[in-house]
C-alpha positions in Angstrom: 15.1 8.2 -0.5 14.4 6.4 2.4 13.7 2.5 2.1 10.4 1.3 1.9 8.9 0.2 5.2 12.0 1.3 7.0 11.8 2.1 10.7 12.7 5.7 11.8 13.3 4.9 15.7 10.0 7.2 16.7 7.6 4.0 16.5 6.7 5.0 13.1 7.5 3.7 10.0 7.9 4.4 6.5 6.5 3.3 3.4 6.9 3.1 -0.1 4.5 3.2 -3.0 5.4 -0.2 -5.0 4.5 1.9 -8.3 5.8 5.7 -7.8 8.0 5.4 -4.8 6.5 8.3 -2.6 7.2 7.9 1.0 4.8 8.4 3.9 5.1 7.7 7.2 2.5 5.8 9.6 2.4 4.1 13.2 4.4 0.9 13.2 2.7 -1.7 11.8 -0.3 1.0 10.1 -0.7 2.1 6.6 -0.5 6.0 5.6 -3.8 7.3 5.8 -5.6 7.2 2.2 -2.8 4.5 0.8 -3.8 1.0 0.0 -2.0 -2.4 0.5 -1.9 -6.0 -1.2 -0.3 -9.0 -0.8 1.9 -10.4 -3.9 1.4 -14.6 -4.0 4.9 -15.0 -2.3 3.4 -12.9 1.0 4.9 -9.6 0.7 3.2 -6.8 1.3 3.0 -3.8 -0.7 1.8 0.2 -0.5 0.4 1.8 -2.8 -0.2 6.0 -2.5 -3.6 7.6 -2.9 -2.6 9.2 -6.6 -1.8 5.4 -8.1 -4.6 3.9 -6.6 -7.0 6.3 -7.9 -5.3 5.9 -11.6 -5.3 1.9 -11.0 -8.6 1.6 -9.9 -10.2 -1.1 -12.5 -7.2 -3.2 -12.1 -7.1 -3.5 -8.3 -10.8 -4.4 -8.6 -10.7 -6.8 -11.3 -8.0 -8.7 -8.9 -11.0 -9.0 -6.6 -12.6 -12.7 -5.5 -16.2 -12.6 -7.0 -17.2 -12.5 -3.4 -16.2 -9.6 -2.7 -18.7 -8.0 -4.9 -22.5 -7.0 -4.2 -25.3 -9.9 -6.0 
């Protein structure tokens, strides 16, 4: 398995889902279409894939500033 965010020469990178490990690849410096990112309190950035998104929902939105919401 490749490592995540590693470069593959082409301009593209790939990235790894912080909860599965699936890979995709996107442009340098892009995000797999459909994946999601965040960043962890120390700055890193993390991918998640479509499938663990979609099963982590309430907890990615429950992470969310109460501005962020509609009033």
């Amino acid at each position: 398995m490749p490592e995540p965010d590693a470069t593959s020469g082409t301009g593209d990178v790939t990235r790894g889902c912080a909860r599965c490990g699936i890979t995709a690849h996107a442009s340098e410096g892009g995000v797999p279409a459909g994946w999601s990112f965040g960043v962890e309190p120390t700055g890193r950035l993390t991918y998640t894939c479509p499938d663990c998104t979609r099963a982590n929902i309430r907890a990615i939105e429950g992470k969310l500033p109460e501005e962020y919401w509609e009033r």
